[in-house]
VOMI-5775 format. One record per residue (C-alpha): residue number from 0; y, x, z. Coordinates in Angstrom, 1 decimal. Layout:
<recs>
<rec NUM, <Y, X, Z>> ...
</recs>
This chain:
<recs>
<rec 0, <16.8, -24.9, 35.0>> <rec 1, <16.1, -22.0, 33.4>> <rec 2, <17.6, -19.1, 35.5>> <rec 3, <17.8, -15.0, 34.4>> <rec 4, <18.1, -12.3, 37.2>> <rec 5, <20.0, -9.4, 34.5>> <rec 6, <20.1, -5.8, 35.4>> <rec 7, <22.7, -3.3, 33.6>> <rec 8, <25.2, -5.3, 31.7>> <rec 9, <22.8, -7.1, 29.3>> <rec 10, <23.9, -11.1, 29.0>> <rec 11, <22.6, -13.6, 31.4>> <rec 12, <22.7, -16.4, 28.5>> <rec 13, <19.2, -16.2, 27.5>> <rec 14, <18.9, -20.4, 26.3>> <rec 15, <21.7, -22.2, 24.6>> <rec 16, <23.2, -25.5, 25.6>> <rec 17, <20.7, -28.5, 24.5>> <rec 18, <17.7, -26.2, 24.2>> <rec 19, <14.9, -28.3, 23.0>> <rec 20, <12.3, -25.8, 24.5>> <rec 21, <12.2, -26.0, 28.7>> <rec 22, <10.8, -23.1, 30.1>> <rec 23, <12.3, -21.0, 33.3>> <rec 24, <12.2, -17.0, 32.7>> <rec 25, <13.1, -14.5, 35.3>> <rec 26, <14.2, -11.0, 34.3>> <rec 27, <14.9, -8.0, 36.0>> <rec 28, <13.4, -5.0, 37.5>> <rec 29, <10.8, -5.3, 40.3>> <rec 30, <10.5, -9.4, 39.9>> <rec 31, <7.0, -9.3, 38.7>> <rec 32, <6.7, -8.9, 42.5>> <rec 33, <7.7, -12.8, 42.9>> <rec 34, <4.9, -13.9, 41.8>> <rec 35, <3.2, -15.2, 44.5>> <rec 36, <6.6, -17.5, 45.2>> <rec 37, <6.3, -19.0, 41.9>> <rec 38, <3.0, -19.9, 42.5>> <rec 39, <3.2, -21.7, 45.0>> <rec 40, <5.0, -24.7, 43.7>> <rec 41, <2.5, -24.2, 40.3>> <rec 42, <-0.9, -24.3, 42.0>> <rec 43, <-3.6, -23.1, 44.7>> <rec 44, <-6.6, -21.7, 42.6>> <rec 45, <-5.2, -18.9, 40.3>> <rec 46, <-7.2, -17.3, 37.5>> <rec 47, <-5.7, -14.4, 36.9>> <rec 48, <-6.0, -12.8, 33.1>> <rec 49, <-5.9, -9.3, 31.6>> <rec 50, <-7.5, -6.2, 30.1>> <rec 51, <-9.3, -3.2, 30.9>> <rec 52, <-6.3, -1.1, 30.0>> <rec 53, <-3.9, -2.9, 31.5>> <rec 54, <-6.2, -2.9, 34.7>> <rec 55, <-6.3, 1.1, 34.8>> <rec 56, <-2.8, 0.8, 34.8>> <rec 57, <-2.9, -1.1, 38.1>> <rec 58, <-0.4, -3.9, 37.2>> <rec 59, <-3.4, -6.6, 37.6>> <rec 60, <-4.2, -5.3, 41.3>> <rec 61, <-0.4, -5.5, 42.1>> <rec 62, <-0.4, -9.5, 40.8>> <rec 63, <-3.4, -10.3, 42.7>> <rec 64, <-2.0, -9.1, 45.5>> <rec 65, <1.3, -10.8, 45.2>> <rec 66, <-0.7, -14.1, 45.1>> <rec 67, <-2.9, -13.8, 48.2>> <rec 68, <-0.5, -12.8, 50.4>> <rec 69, <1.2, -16.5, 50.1>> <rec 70, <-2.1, -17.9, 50.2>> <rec 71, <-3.3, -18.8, 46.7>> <rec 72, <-7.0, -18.4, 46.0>> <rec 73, <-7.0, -15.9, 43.3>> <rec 74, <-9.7, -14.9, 40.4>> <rec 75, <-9.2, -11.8, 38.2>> <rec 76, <-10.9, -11.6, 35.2>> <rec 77, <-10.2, -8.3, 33.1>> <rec 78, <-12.1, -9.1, 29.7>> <rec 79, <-9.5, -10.1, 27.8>> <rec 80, <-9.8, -8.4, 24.3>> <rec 81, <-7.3, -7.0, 21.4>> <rec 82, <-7.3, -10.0, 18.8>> <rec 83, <-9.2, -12.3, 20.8>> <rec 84, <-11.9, -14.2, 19.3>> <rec 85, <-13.4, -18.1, 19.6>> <rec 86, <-16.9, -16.4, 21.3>> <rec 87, <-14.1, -14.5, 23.9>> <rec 88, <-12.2, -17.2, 25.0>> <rec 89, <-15.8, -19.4, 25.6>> <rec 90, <-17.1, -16.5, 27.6>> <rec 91, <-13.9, -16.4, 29.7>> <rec 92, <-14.1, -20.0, 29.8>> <rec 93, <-17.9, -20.5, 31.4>> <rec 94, <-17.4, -17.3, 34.0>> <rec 95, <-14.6, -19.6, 35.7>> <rec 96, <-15.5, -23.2, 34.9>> <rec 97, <-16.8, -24.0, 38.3>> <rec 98, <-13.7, -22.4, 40.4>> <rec 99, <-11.3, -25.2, 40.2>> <rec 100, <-8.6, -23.5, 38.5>> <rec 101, <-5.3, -24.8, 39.0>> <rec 102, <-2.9, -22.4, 37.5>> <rec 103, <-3.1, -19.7, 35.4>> <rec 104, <-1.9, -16.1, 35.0>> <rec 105, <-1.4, -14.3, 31.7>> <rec 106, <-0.9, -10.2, 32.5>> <rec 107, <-1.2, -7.8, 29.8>> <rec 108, <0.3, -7.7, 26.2>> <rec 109, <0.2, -10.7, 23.4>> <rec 110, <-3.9, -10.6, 23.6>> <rec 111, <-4.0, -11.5, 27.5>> <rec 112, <-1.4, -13.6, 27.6>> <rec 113, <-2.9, -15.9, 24.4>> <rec 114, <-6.1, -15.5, 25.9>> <rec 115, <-4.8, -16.9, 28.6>> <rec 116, <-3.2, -19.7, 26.5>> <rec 117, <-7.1, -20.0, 24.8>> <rec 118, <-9.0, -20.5, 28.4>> <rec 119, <-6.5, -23.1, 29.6>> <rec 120, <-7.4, -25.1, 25.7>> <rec 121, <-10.8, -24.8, 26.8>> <rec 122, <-11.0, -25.6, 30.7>> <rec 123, <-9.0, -28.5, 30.8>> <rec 124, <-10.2, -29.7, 26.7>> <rec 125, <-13.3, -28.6, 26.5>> <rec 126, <-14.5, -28.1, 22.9>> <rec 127, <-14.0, -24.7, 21.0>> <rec 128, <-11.0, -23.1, 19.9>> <rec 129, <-11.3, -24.5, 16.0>> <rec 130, <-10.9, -27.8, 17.9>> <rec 131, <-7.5, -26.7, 18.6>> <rec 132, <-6.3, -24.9, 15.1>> <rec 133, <-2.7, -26.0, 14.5>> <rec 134, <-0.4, -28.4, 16.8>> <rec 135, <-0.9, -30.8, 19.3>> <rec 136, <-4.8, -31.1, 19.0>> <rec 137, <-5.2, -31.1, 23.2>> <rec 138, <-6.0, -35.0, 24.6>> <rec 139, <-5.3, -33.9, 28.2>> <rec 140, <-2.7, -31.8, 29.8>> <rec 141, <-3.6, -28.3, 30.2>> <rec 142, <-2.7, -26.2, 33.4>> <rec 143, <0.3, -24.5, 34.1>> <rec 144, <0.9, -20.6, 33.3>> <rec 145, <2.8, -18.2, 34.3>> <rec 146, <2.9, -15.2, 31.6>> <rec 147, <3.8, -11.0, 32.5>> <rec 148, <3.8, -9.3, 29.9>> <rec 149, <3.0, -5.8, 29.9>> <rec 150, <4.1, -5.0, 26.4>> <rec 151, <7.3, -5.4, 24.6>> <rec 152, <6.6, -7.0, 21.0>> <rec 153, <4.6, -9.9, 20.4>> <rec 154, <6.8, -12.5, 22.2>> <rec 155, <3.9, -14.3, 23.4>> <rec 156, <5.4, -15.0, 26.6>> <rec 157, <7.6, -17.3, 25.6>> <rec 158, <5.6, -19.1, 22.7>> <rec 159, <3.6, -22.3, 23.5>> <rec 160, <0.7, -20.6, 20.5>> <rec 161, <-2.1, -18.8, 21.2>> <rec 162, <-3.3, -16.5, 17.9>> <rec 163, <-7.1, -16.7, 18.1>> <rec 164, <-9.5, -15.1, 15.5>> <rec 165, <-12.6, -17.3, 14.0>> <rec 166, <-15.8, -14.9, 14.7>> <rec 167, <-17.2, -15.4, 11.2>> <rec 168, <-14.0, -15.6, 8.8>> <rec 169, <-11.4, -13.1, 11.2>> <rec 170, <-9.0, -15.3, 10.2>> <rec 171, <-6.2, -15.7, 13.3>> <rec 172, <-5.7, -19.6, 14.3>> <rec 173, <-2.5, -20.6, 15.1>> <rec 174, <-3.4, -23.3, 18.2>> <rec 175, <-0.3, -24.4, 19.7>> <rec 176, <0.5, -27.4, 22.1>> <rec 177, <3.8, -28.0, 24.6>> <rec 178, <1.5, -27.4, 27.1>> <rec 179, <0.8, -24.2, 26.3>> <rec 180, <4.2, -22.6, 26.6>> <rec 181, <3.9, -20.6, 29.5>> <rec 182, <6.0, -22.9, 32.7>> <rec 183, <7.5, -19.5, 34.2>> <rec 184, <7.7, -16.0, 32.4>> <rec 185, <8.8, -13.0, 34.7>> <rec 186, <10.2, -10.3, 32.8>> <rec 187, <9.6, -7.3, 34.4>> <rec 188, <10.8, -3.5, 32.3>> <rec 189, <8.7, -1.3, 35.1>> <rec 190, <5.3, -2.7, 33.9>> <rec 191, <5.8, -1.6, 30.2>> <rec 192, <6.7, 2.1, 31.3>> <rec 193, <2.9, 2.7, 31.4>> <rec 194, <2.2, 1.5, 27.6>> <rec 195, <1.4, 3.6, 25.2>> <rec 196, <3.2, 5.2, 22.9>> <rec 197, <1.5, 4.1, 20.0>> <rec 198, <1.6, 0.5, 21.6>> <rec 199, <5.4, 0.6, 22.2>> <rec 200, <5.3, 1.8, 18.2>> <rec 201, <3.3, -1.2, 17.0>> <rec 202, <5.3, -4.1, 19.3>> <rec 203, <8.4, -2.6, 18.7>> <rec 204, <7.9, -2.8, 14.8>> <rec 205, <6.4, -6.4, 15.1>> <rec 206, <9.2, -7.7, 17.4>> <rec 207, <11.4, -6.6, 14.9>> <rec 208, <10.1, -8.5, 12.3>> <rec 209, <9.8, -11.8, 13.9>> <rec 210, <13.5, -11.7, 14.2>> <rec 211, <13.9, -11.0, 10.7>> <rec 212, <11.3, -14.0, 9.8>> <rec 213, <12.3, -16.2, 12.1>> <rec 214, <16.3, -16.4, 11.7>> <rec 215, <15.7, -16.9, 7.9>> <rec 216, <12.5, -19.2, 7.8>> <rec 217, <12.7, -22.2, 6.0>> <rec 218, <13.0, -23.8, 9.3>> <rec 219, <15.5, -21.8, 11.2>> <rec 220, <17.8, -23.3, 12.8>> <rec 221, <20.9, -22.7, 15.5>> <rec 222, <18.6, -21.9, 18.8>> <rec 223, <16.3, -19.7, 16.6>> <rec 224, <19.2, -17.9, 15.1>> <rec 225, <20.3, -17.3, 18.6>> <rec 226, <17.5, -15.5, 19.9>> <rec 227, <16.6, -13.8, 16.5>> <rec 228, <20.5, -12.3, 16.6>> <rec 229, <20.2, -11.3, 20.6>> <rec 230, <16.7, -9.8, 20.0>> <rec 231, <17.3, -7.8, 17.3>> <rec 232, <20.7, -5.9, 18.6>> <rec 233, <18.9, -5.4, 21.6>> <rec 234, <15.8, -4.1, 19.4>> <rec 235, <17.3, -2.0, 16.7>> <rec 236, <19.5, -0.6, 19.0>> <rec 237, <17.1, 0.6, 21.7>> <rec 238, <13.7, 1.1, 20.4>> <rec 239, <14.4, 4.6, 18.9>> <rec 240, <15.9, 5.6, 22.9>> <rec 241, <12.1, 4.4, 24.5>> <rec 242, <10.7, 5.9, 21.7>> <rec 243, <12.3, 9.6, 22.4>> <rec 244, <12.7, 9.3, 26.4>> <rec 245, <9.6, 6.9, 27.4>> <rec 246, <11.1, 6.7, 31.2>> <rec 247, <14.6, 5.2, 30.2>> <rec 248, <14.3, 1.7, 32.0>> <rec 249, <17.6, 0.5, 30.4>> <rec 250, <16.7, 0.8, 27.2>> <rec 251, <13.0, -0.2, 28.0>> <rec 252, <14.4, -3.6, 29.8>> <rec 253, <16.6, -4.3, 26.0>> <rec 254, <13.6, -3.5, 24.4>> <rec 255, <11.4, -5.9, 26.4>> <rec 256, <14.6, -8.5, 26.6>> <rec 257, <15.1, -8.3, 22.7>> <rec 258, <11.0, -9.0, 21.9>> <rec 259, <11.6, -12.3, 24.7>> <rec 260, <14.1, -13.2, 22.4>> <rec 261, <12.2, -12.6, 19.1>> <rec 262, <9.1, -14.3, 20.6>> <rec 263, <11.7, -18.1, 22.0>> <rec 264, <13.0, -17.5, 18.0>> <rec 265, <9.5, -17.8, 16.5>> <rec 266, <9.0, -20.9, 18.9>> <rec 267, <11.7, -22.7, 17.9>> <rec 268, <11.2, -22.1, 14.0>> <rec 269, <8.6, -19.8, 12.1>> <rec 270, <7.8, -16.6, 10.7>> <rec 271, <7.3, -15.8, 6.8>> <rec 272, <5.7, -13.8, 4.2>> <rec 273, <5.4, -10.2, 6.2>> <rec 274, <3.1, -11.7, 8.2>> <rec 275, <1.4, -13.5, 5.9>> <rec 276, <0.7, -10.5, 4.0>> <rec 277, <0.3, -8.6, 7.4>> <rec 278, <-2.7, -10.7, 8.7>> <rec 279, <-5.6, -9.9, 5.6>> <rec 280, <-4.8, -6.5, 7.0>> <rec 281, <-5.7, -7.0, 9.6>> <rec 282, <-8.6, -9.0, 9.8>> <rec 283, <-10.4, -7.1, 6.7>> <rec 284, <-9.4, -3.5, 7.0>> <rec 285, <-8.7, -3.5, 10.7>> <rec 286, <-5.5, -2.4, 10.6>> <rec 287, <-3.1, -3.0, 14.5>> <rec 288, <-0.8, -5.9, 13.7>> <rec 289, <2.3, -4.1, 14.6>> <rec 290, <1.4, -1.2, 12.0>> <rec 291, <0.6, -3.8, 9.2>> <rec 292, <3.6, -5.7, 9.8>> <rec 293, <5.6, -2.1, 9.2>> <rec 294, <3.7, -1.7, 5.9>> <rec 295, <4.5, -5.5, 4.6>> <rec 296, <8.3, -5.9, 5.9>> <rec 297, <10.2, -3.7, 3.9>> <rec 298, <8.7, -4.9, 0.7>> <rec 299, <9.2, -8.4, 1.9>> <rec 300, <13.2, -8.0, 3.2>> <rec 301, <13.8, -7.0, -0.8>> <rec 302, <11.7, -9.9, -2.6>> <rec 303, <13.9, -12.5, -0.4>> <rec 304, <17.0, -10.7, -0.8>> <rec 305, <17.1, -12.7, -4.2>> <rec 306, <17.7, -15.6, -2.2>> <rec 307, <21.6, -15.3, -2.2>> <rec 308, <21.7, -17.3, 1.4>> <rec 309, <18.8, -15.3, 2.6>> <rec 310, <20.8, -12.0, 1.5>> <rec 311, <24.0, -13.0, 3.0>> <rec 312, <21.4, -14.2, 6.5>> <rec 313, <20.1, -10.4, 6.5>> <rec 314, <23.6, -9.1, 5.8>> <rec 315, <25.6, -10.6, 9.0>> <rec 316, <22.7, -9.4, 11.1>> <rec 317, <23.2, -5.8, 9.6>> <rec 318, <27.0, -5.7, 10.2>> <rec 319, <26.4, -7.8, 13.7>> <rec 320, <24.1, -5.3, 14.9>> <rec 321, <26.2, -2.5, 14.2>> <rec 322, <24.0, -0.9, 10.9>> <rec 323, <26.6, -1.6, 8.8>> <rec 324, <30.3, -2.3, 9.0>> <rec 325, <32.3, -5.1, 8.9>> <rec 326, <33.7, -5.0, 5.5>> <rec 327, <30.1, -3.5, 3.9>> <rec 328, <29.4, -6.3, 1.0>> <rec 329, <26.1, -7.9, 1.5>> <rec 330, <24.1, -5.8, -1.5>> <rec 331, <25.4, -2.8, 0.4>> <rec 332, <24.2, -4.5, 3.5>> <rec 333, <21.1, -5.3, 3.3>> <rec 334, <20.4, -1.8, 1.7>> <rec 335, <21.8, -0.5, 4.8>> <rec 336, <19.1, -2.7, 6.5>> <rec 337, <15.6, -2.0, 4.6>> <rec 338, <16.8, 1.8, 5.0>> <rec 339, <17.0, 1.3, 9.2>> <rec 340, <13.4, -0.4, 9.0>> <rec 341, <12.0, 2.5, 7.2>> <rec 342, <13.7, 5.2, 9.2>> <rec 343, <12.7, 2.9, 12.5>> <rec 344, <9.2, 3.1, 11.0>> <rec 345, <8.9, 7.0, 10.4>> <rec 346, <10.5, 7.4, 13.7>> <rec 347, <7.7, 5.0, 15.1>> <rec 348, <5.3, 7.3, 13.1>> <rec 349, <4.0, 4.1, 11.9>> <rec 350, <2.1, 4.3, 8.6>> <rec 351, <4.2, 3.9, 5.1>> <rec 352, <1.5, 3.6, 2.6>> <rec 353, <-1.5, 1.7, 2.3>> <rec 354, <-4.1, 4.2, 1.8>> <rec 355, <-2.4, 6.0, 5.3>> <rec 356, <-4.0, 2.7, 6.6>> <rec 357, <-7.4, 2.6, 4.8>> <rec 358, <-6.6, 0.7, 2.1>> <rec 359, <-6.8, 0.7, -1.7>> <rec 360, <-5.5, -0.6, -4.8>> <rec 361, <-8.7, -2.4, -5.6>> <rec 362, <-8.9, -4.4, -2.6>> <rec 363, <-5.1, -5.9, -3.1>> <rec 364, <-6.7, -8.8, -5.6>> <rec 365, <-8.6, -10.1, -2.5>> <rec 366, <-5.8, -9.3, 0.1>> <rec 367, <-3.3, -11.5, -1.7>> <rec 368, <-5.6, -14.3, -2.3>> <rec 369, <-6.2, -14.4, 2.0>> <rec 370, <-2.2, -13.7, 1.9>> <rec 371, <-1.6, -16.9, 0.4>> <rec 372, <-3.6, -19.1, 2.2>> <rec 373, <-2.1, -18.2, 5.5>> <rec 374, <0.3, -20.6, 7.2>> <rec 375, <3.2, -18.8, 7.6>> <rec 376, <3.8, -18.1, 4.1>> <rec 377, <4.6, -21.6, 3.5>> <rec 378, <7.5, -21.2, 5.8>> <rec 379, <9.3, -17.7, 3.5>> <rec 380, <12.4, -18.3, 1.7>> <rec 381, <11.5, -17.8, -1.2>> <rec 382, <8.5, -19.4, -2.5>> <rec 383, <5.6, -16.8, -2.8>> <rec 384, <2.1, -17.3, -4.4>> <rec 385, <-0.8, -15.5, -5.2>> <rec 386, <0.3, -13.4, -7.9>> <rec 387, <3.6, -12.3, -6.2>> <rec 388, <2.2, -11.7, -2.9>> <rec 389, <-0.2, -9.2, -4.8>> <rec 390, <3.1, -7.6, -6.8>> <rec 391, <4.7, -7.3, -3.0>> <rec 392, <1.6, -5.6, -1.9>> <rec 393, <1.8, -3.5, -5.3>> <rec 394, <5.2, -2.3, -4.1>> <rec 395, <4.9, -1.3, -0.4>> <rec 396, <4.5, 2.3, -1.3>> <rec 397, <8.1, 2.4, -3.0>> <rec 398, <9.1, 2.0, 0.4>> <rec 399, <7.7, 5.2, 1.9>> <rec 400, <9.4, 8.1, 3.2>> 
</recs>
């Protein structure tokens, strides 16, 4: 029974009927507070995970405390890293092996929460993370999680994935298993008022794209159209408000609502060729994910406009979310829409062009080449290979303001 404690007048219907996906998420101000009573019926030896930054914060301390006061043996380890890597999750792994961890606790943004994901692989499988590149590779049931996110964006918290990078390659692994989806997620919009602005820039921007990959993915379907519609209204229509008055905890609880909902939409379907294209960016030129997604999704929104069903997809999500009206046609439409993402991004003061990131012209041949061998791309709408992920690449400055 999945239950949501709403503040303001957002919708309490966060799952549809028949849900394939079981997982209970509490939301509201203050409830990261409850951890300790969710505990309790999860295990009695937490490990709790997170970063330095988040730590400074003091969101960590506040958790720990939570869990001791109902009893629960509790372990904090704050080494979690941005883009976590096989040789981080090991080292994670062998500090805690011998403390009889029974449950775990994910605190932080996407990189806690899938190192969190990565440790439990690893504790309860043994093995290295390659072991566990793509679905279902665990033979034993991994340990419950609970997940509190600190960051509104990469959805993490309600994916059963975690994205690790191979130390040699940088290539991100996508290793997912049931088990892995966190058992409780508390939602809580106090804990992101101390993120960065240029974090809140670079989530933002990425949770807005897993909506628009996920809800027209060549396996969308009816419960990821659901979350991809709720996530982005509540996105597009609040991230500009955090982005000008950091301390408005209405429009930060949307914004952290709407990337929950874009994260259950990539769980129940997939994402697509802006993150395909996003990911060589990362992993050679070192570009932040959010800010590489910016670069990639407008281009990406026009090549699948060709699809007419994709077209008419982005349309009703344009006129739903109030960017366009009613009776706008869906050429009209979708202009409307690659126009809000670019003025979302300058806003953002997220990079346009590619050389604002680093990158060159030259290096675009080898880009595309990583582009198409990464699984997501398989998923796009339209087909895309080699030679027209390189032409998308070739037209991302077109789309700069």
């Amino acid at each position: 029974m999945t239950e949501c404690t709403i503040t303001g007048s957002f919708d309490s219907s966060f799952f549809l009927p028949a849900d394939p996906v079981k997982q209970e998420l509490f939301f509201g101000v203050g409830v990261s507070g409850r951890v300790g009573e969710f505990a309790t019926q999860l295990g009695r030896n937490a490990l709790v995970i997170t970063d330095a930054g988040v730590l400074s914060a003091g969101h960590p301390q506040k958790i720990v405390s939570s869990l001791k006061e109902v009893g629960i043996n509790t372990f904090l380890y704050d080494g979690a890293i941005e883009n976590p890597t096989v040789s981080s999750i090991q080292a994670c792994a062998r500090n805690v092996e011998a403390l009889g961890i029974d449950l775990i606790i994910g605190v932080g943004g996407g990189s806690s929460l899938d190192t969190a994901k990565g440790v439990n692989f690893i504790l309860t499988n043994g093995g290295s993370m390659r072991d566990y590149w793509g679905v279902g590779k665990a033979n034993y049931p991994l340990l419950p999680m609970i997940a509190i996110p600190t960051t509104a964006g990469t959805g993490s918290e309600c994916q059963s994935y975690a994205l690790i990078s191979d130390d040699q390659t940088y290539r991100k692994m996508a290793c997912g298993d049931s088990g892995a989806l966190p058992k409780v997620t508390l939602l809580d919009p106090e804990l992101t008022l101390s993120q960065p602005s240029a974090v809140c820039a670079a989530t933002g921007m990425d949770a807005l794209s897993h909506c628009l990959e996920s809800i027209v993915c060549t396996r969308s379907n009816e419960w990821s159209e659901h979350h991809a519609r709720k996530g982005f209204y509540l996105l597009v229509q609040n991230l500009e408000i955090v982005w000008k008055d950091p301390q408005n905890l209405n429009a930060r609880s949307a914004v952290l609502l709407g990337a929950a909902h874009a994260g259950a939409a990539i769980e129940r379907s997939m994402l697509g060729a802006a993150h395909a294209l996003a990911n060589p960016l990362t992993a050679q030129k070192g570009i932040v994910h959010g800010q590489a997604v910016g670069l990639t999704l407008p281009a990406v929104l026009a090549y699948n406009r060709a699809d007419p069903n994709t077209e008419k997809k982005y349309a009703d999500l344009t006129r739903g979310s109030g960017i366009a009206n009613p009776d706008t046609s869906d050429m009209d439409a979708v202009d409307l829409l690659i126009e809000k993402i670019i003025q979302i991004r300058t806003i953002l003061n997220l990079p346009s062009r590619l050389n604002e990131a680093g990158c060159e012209s030259s290096e675009l041949g080898e880009l595309a080449k990583d582009a198409s061998e990464q699984w997501t791309v398989t998923f796009n709408p339209l087909p895309v290979n080699e030679s027209k992920l390189l032409r998308i690449y070739q037209s991302i400055n077109s789309y700069a303001r």
